[in-house]
PDB file of N, CA, C and O in Angstrom:
ATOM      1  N   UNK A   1    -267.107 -12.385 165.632  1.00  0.00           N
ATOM      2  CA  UNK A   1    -268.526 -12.443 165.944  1.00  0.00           C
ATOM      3  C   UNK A   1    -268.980 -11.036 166.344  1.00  0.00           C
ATOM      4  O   UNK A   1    -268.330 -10.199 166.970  1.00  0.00           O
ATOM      5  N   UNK A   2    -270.472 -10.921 165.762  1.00  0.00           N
ATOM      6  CA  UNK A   2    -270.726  -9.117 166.359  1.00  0.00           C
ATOM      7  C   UNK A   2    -271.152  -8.861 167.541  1.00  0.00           C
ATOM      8  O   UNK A   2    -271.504  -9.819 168.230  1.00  0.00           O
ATOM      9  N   UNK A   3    -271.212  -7.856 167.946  1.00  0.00           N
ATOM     10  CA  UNK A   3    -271.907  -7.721 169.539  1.00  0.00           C
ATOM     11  C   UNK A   3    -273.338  -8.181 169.494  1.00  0.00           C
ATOM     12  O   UNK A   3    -273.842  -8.295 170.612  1.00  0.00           O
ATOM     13  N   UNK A   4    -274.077  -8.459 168.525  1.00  0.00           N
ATOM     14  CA  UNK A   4    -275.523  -8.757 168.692  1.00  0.00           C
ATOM     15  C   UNK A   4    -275.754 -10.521 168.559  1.00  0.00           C
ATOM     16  O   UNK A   4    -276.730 -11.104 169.032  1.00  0.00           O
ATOM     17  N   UNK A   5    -274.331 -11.363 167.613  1.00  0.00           N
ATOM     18  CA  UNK A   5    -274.393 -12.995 167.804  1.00  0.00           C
ATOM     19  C   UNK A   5    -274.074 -13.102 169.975  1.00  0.00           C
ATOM     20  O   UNK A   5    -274.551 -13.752 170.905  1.00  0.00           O
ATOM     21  N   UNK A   6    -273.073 -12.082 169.805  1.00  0.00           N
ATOM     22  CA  UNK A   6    -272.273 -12.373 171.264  1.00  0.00           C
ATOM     23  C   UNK A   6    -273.525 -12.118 172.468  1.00  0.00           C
ATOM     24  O   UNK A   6    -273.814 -12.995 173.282  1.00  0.00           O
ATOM     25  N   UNK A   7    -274.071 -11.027 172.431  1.00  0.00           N
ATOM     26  CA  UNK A   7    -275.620 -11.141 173.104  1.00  0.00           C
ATOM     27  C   UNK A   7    -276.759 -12.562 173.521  1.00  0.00           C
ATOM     28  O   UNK A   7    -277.306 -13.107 174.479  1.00  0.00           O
ATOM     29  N   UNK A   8    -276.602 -12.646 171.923  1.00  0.00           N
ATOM     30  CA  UNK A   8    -278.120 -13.675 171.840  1.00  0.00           C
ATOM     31  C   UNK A   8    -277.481 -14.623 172.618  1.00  0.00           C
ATOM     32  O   UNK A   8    -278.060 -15.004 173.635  1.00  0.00           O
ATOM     33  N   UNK A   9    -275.896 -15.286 172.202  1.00  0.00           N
ATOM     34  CA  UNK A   9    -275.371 -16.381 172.800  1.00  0.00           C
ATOM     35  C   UNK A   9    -275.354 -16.268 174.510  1.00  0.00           C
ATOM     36  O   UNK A   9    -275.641 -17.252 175.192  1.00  0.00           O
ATOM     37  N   UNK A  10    -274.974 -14.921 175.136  1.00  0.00           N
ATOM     38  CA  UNK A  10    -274.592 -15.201 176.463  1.00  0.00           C
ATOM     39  C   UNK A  10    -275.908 -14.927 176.702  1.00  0.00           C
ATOM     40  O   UNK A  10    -276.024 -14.731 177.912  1.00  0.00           O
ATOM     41  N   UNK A  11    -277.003 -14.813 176.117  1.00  0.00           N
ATOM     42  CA  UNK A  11    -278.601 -14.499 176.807  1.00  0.00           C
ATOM     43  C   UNK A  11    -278.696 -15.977 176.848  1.00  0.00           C
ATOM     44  O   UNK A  11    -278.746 -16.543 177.940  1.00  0.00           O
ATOM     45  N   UNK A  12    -278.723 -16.582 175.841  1.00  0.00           N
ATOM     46  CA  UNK A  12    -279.097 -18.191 176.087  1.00  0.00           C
ATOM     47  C   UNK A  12    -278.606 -18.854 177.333  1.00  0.00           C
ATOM     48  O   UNK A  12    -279.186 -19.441 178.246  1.00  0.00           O
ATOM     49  N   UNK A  13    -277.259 -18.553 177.063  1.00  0.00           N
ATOM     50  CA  UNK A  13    -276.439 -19.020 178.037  1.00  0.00           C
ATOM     51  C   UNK A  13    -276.830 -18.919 179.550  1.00  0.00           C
ATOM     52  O   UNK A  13    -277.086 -19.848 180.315  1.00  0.00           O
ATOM     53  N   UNK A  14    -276.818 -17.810 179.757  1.00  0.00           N
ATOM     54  CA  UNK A  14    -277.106 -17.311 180.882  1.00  0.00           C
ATOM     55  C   UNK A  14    -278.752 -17.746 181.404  1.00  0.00           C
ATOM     56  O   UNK A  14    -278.926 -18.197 182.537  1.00  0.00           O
ATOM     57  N   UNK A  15    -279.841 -17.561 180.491  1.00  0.00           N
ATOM     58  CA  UNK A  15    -280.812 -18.434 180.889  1.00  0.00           C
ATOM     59  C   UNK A  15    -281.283 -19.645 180.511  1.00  0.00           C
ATOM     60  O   UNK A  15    -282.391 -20.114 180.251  1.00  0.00           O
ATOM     61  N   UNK A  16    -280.134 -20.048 180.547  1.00  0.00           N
ATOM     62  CA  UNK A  16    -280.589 -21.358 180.251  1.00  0.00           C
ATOM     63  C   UNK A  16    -281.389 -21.841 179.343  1.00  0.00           C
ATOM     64  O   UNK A  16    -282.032 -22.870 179.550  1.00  0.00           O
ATOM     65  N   UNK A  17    -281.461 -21.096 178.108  1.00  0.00           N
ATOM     66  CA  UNK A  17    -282.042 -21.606 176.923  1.00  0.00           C
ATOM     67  C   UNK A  17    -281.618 -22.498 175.846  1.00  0.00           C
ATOM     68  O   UNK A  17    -280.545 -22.321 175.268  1.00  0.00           O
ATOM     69  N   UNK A  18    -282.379 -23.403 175.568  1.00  0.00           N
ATOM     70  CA  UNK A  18    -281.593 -24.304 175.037  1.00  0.00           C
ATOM     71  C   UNK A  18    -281.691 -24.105 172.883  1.00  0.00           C
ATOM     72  O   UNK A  18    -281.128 -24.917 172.149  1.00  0.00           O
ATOM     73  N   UNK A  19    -282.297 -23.201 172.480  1.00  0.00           N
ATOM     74  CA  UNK A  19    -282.300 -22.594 171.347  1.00  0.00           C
ATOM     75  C   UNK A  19    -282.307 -21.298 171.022  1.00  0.00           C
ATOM     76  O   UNK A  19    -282.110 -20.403 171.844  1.00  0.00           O
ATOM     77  N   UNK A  20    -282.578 -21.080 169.563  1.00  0.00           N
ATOM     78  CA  UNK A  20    -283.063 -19.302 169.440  1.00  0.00           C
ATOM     79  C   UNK A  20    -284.373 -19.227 169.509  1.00  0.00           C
ATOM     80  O   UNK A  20    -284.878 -18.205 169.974  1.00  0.00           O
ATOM     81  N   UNK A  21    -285.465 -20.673 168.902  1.00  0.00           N
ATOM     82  CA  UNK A  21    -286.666 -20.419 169.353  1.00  0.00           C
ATOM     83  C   UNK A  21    -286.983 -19.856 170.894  1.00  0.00           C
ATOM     84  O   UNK A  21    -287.586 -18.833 171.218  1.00  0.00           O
ATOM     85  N   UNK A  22    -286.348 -20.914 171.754  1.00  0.00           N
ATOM     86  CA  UNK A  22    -286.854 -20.649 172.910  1.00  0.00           C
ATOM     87  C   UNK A  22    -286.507 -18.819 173.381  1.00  0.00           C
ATOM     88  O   UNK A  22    -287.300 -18.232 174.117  1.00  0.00           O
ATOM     89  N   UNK A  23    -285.375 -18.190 172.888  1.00  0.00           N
ATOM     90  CA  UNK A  23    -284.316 -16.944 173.021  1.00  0.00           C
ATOM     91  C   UNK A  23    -285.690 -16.563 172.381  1.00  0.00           C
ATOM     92  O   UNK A  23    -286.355 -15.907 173.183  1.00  0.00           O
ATOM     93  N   UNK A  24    -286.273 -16.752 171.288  1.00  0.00           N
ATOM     94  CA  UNK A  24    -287.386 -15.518 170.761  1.00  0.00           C
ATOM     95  C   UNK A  24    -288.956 -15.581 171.639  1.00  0.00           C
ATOM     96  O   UNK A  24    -289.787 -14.674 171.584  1.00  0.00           O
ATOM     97  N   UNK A  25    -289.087 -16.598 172.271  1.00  0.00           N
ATOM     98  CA  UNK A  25    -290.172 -16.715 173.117  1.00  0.00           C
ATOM     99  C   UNK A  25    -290.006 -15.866 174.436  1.00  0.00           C
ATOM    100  O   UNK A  25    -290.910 -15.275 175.026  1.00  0.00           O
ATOM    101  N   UNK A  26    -288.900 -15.913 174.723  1.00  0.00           N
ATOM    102  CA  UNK A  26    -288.537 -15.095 175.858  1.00  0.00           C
ATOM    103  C   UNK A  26    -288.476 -13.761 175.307  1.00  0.00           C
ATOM    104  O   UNK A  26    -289.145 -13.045 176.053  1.00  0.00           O
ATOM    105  N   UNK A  27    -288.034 -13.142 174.435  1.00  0.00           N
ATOM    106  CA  UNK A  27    -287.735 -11.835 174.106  1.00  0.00           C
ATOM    107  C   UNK A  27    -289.257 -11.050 173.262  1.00  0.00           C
ATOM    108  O   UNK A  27    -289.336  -9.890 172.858  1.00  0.00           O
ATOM    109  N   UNK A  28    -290.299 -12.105 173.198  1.00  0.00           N
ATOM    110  CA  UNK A  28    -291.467 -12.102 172.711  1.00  0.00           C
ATOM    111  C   UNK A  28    -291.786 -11.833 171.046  1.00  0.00           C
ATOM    112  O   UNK A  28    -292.936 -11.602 170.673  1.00  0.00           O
ATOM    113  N   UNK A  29    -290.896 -11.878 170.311  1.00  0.00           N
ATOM    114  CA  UNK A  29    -290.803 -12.017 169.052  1.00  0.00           C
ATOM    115  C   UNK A  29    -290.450 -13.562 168.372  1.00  0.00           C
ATOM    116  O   UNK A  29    -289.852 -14.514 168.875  1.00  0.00           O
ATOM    117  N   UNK A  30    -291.272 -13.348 166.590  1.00  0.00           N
ATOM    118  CA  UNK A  30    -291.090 -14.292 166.162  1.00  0.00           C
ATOM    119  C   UNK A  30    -289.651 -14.718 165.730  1.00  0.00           C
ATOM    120  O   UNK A  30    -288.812 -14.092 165.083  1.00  0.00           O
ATOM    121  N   UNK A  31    -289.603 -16.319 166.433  1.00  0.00           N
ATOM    122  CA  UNK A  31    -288.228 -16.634 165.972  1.00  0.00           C
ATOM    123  C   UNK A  31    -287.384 -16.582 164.560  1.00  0.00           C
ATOM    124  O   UNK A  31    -286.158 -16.673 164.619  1.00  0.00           O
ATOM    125  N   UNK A  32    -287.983 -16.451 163.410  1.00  0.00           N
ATOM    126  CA  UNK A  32    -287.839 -15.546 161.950  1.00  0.00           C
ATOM    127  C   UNK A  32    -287.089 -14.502 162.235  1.00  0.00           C
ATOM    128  O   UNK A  32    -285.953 -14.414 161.770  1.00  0.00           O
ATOM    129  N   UNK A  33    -287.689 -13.430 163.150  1.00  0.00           N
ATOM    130  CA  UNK A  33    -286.369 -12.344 163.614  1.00  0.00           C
ATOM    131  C   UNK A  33    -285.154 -12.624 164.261  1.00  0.00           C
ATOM    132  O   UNK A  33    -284.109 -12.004 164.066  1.00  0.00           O
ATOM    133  N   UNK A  34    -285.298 -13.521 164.995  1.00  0.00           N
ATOM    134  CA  UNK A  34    -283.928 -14.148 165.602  1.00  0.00           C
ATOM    135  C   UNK A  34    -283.088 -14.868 164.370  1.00  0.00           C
ATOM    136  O   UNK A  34    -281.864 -14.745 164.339  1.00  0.00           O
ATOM    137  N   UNK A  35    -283.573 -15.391 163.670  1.00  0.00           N
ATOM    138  CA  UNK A  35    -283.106 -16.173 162.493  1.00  0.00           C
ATOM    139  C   UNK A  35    -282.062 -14.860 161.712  1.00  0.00           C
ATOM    140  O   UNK A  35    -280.868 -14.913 161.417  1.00  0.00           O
ATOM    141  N   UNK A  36    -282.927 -13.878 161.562  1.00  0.00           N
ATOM    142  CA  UNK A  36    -282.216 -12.288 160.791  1.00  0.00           C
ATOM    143  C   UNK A  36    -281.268 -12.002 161.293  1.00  0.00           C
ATOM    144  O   UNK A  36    -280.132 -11.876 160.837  1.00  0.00           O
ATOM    145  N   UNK A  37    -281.706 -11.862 162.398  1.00  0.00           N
ATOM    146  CA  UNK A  37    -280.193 -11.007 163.094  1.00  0.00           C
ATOM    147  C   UNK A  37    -278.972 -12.156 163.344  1.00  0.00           C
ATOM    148  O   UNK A  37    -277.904 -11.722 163.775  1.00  0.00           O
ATOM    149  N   UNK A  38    -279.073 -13.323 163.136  1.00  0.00           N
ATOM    150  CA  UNK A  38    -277.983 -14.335 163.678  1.00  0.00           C
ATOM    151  C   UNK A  38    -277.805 -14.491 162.126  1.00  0.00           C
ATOM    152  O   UNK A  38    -277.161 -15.520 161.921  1.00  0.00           O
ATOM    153  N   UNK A  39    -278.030 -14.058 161.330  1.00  0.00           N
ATOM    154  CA  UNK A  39    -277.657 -14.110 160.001  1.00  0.00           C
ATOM    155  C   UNK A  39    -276.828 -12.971 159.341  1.00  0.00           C
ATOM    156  O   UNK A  39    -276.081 -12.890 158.365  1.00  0.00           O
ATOM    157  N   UNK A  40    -277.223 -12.246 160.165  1.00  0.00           N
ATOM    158  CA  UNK A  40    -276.599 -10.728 159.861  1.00  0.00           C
ATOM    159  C   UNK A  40    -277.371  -9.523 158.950  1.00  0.00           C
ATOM    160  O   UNK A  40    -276.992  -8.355 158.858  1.00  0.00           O
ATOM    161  N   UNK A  41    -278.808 -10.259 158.164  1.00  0.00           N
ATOM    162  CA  UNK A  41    -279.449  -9.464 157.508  1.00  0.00           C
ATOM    163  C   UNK A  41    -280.007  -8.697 157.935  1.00  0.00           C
ATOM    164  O   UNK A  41    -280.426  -7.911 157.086  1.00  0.00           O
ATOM    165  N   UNK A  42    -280.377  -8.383 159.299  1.00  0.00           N
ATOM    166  CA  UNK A  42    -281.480  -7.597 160.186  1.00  0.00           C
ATOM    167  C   UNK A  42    -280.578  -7.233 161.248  1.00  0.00           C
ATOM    168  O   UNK A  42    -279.481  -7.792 161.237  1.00  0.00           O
ATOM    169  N   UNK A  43    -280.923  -6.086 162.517  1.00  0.00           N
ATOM    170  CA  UNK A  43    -280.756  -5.687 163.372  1.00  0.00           C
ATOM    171  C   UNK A  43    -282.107  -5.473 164.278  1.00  0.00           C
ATOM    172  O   UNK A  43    -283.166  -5.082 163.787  1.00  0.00           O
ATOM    173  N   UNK A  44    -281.918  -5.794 165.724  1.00  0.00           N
ATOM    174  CA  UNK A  44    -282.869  -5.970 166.333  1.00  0.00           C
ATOM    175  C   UNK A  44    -283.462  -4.548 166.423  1.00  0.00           C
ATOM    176  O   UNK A  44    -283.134  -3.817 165.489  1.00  0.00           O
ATOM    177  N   UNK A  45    -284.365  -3.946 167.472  1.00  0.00           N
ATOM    178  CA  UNK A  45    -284.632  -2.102 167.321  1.00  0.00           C
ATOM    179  C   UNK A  45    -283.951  -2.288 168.828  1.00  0.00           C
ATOM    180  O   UNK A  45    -283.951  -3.390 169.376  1.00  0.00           O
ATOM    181  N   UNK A  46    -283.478  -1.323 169.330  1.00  0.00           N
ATOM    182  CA  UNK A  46    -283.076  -0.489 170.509  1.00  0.00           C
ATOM    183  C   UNK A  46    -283.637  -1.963 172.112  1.00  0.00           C
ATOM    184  O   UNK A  46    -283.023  -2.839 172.721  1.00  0.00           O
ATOM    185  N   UNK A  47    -285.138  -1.402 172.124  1.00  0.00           N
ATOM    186  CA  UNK A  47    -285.734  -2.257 173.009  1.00  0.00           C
ATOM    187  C   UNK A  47    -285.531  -3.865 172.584  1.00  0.00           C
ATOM    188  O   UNK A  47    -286.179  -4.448 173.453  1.00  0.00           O
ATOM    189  N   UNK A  48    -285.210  -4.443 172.078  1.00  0.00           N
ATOM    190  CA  UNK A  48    -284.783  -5.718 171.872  1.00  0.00           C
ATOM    191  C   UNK A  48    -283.362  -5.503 172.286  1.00  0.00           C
ATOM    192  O   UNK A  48    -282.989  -6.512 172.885  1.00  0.00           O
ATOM    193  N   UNK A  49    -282.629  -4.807 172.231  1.00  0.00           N
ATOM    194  CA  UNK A  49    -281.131  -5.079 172.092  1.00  0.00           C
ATOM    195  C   UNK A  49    -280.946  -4.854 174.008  1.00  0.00           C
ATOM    196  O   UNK A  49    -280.138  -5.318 174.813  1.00  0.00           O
ATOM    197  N   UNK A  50    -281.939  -4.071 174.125  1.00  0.00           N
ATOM    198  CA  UNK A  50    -281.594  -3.807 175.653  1.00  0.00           C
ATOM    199  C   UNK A  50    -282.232  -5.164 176.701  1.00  0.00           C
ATOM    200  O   UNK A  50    -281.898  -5.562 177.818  1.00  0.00           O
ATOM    201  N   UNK A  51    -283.261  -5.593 175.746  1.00  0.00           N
ATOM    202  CA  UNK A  51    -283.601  -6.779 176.996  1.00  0.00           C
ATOM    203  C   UNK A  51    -282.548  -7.590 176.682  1.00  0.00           C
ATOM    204  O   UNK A  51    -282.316  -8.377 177.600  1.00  0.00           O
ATOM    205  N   UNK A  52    -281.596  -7.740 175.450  1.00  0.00           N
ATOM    206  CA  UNK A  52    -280.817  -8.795 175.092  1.00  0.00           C
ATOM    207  C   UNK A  52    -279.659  -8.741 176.173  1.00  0.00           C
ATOM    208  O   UNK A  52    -279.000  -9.704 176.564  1.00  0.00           O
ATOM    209  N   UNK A  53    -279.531  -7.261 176.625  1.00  0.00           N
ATOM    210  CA  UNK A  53    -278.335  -7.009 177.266  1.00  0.00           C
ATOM    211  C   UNK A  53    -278.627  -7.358 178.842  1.00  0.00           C
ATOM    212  O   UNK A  53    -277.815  -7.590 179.738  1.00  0.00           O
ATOM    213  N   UNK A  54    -279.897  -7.321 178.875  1.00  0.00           N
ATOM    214  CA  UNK A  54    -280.601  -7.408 180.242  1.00  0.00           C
ATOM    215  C   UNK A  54    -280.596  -9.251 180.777  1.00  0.00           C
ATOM    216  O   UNK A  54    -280.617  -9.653 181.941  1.00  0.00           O
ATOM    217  N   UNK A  55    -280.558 -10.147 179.434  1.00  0.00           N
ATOM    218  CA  UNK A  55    -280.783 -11.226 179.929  1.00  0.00           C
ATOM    219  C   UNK A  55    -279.327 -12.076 179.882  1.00  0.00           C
ATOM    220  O   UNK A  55    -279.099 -13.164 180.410  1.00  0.00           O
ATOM    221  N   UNK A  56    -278.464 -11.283 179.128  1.00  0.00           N
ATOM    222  CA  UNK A  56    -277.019 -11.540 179.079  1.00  0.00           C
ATOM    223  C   UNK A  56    -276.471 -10.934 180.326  1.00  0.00           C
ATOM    224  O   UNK A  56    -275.323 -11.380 180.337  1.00  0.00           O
ATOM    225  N   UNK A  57    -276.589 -10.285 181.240  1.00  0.00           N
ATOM    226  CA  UNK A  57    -275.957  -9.638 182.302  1.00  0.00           C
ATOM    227  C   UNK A  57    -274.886  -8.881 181.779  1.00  0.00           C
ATOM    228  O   UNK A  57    -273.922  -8.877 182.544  1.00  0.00           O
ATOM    229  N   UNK A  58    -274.708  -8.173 180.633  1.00  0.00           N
ATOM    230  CA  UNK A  58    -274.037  -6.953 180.092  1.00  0.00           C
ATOM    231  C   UNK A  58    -274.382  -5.291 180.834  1.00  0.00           C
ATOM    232  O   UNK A  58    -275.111  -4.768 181.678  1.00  0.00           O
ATOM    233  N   UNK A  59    -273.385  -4.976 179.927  1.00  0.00           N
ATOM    234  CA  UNK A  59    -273.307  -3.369 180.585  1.00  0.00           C
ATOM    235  C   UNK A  59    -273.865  -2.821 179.375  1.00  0.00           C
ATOM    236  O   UNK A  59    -273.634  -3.168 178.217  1.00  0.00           O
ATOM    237  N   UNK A  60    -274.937  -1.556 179.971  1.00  0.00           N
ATOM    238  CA  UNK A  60    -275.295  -1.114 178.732  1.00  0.00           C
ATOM    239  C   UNK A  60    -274.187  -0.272 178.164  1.00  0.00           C
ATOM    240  O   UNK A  60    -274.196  -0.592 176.976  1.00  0.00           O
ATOM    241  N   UNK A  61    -273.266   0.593 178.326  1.00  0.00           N
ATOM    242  CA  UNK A  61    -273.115   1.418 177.597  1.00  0.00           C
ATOM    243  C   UNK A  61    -271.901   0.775 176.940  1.00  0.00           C
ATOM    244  O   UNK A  61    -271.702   1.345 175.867  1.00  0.00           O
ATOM    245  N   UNK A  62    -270.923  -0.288 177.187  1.00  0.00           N
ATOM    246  CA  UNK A  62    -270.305  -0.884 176.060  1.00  0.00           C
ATOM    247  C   UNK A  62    -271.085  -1.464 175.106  1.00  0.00           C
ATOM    248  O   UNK A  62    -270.850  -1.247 173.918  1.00  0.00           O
ATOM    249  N   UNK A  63    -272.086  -2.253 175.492  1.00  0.00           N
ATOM    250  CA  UNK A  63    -273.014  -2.456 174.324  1.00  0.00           C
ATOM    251  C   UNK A  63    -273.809  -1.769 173.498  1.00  0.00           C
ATOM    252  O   UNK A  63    -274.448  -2.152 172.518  1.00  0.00           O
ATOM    253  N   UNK A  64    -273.691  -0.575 174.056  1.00  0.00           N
ATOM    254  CA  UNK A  64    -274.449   0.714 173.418  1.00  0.00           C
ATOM    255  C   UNK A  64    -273.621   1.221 171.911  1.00  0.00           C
ATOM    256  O   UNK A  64    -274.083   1.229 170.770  1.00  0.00           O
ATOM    257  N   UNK A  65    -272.305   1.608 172.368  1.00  0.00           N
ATOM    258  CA  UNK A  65    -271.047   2.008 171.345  1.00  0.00           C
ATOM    259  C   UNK A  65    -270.647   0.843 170.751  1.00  0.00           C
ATOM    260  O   UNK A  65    -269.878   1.058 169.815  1.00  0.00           O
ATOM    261  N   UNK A  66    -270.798   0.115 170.875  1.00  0.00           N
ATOM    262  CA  UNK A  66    -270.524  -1.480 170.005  1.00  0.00           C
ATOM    263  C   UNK A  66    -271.985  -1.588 168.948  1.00  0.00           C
ATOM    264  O   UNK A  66    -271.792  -1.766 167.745  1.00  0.00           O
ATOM    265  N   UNK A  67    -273.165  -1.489 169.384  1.00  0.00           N
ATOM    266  CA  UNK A  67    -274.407  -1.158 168.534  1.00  0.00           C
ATOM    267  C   UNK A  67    -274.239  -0.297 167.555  1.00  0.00           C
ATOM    268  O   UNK A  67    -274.537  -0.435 166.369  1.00  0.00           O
ATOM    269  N   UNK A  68    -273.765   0.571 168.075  1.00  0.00           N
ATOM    270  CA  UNK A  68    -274.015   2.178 167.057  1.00  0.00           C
ATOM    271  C   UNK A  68    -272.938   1.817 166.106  1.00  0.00           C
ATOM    272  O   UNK A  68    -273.385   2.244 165.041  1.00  0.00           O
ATOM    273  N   UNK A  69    -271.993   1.380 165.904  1.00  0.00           N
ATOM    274  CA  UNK A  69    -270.631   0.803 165.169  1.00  0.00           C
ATOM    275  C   UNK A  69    -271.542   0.048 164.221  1.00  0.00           C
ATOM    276  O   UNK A  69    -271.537   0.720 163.189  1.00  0.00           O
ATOM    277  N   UNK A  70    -272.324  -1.013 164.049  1.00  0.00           N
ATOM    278  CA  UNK A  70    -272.442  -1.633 163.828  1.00  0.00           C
ATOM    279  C   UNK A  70    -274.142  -1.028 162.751  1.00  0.00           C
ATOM    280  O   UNK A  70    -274.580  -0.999 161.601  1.00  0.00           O
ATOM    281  N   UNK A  71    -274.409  -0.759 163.785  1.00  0.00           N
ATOM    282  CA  UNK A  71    -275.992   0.206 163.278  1.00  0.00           C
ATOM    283  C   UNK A  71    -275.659   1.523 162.189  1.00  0.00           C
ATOM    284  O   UNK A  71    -276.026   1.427 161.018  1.00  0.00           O
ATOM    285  N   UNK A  72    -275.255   2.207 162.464  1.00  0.00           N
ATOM    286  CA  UNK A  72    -274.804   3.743 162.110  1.00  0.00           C
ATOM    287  C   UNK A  72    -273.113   3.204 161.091  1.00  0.00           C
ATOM    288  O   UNK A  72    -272.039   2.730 161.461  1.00  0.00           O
ATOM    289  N   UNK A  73    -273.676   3.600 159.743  1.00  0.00           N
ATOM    290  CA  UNK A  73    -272.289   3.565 158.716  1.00  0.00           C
ATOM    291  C   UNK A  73    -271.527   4.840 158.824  1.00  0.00           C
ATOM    292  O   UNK A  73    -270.371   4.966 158.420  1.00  0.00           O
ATOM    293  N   UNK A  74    -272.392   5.996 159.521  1.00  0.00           N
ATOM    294  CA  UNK A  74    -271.557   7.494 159.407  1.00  0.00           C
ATOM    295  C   UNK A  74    -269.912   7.458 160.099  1.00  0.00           C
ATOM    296  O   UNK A  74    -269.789   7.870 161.253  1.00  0.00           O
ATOM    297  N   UNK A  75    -268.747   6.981 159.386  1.00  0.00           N
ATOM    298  CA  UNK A  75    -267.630   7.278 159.527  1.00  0.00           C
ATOM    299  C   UNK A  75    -267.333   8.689 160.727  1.00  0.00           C
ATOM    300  O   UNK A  75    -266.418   8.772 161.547  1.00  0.00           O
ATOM    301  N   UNK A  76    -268.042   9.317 160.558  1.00  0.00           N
ATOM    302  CA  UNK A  76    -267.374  10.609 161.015  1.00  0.00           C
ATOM    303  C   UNK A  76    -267.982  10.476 163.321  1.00  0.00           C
ATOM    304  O   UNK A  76    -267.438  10.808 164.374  1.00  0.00           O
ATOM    305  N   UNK A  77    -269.378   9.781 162.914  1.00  0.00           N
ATOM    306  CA  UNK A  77    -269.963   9.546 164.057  1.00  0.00           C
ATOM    307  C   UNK A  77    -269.000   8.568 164.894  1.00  0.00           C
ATOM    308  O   UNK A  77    -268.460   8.779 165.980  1.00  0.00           O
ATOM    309  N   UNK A  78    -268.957   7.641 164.216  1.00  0.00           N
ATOM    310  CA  UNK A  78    -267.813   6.196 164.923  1.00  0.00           C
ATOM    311  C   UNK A  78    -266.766   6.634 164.977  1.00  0.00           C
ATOM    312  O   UNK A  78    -266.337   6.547 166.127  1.00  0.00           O
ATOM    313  N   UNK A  79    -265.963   7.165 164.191  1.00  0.00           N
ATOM    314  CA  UNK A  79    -264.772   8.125 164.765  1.00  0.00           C
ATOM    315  C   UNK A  79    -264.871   8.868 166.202  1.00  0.00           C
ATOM    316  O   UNK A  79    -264.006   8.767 167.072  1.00  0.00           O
ATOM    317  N   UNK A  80    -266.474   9.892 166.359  1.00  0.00           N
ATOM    318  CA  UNK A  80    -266.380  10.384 167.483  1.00  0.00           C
ATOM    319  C   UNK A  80    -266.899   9.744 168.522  1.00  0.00           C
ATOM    320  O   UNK A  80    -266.696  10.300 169.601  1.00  0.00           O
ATOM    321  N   UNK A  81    -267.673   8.479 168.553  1.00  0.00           N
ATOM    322  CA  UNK A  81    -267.767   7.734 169.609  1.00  0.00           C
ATOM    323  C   UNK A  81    -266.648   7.400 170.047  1.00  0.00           C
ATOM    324  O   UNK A  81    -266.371   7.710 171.206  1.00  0.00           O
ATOM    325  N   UNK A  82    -265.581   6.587 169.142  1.00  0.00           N
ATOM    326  CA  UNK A  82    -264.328   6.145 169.664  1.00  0.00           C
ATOM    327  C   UNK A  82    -263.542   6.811 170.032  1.00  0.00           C
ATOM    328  O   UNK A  82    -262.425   6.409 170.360  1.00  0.00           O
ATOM    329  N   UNK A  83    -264.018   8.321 170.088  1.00  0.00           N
ATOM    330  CA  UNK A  83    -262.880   9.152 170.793  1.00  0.00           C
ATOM    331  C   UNK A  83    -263.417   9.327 172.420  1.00  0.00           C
ATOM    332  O   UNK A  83    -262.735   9.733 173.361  1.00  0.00           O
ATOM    333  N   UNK A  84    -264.725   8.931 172.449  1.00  0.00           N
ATOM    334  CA  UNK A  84    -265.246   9.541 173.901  1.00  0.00           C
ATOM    335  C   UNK A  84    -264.578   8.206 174.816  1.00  0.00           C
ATOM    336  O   UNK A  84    -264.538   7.001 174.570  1.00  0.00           O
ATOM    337  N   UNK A  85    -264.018   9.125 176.126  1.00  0.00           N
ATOM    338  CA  UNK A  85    -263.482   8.257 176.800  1.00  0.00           C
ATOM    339  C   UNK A  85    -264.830   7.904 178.205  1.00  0.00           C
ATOM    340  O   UNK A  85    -265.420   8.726 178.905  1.00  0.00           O
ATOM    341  N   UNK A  86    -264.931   6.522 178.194  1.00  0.00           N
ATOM    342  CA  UNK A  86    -266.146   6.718 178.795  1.00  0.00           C
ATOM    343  C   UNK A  86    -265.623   5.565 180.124  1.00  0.00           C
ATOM    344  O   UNK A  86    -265.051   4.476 180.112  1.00  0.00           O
ATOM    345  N   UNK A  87    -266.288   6.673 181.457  1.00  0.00           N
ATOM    346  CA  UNK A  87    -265.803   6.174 182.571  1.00  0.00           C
ATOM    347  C   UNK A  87    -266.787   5.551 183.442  1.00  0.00           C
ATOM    348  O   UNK A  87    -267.982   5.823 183.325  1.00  0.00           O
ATOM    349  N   UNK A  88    -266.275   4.589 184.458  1.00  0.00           N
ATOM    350  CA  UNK A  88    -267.449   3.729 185.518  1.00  0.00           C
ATOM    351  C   UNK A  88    -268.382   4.869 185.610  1.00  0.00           C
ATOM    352  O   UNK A  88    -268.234   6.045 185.277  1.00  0.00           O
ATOM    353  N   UNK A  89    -269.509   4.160 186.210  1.00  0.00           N
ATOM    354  CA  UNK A  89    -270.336   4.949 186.569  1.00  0.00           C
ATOM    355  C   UNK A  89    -270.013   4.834 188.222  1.00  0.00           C
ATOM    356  O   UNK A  89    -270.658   5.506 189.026  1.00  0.00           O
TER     357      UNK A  89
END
């Protein structure tokens, strides 16, 4: 599963939503976009992915380098993310 199914799910989860409609009413977009991205054809933009992380109780910056993997095909970039060793804040 990608970091953006694993999102939507622990956002639901976590507030207690009982669909993706209700997940797109909260996130203020039409549920059609939620439909995309749980399909895999679409990616949410930046500010969607961060309230996603916001209503899941995630950390941004693993979800940040898990995005960009997923967002960004440049081989050479994901190579150098996965080299940065990234510590607590």
């Amino acid at each position: 599963m990608n970091v953006i199914l694993e999102l939507m799910d622990k956002a639901k989860a976590r507030q207690k939503l009982p669909s993706d409609y209700a997940l797109a009413k909260k996130l203020g977009v039409p549920r059609s976009n939620v439909s995309t991205w749980r399909t895999g054809r679409n990616l949410p933009e930046w500010p969607i992915i961060f309230d996603l992380v916001d209503l899941a109780g995630e950390d941004d910056q693993n979800v940040v380098f898990k995005v960009i993997e997923i967002k960004e095909k440049n081989e050479r970039l994901n190579k150098t993310l996965a080299s940065i060793e990234v510590r607590p804040a």
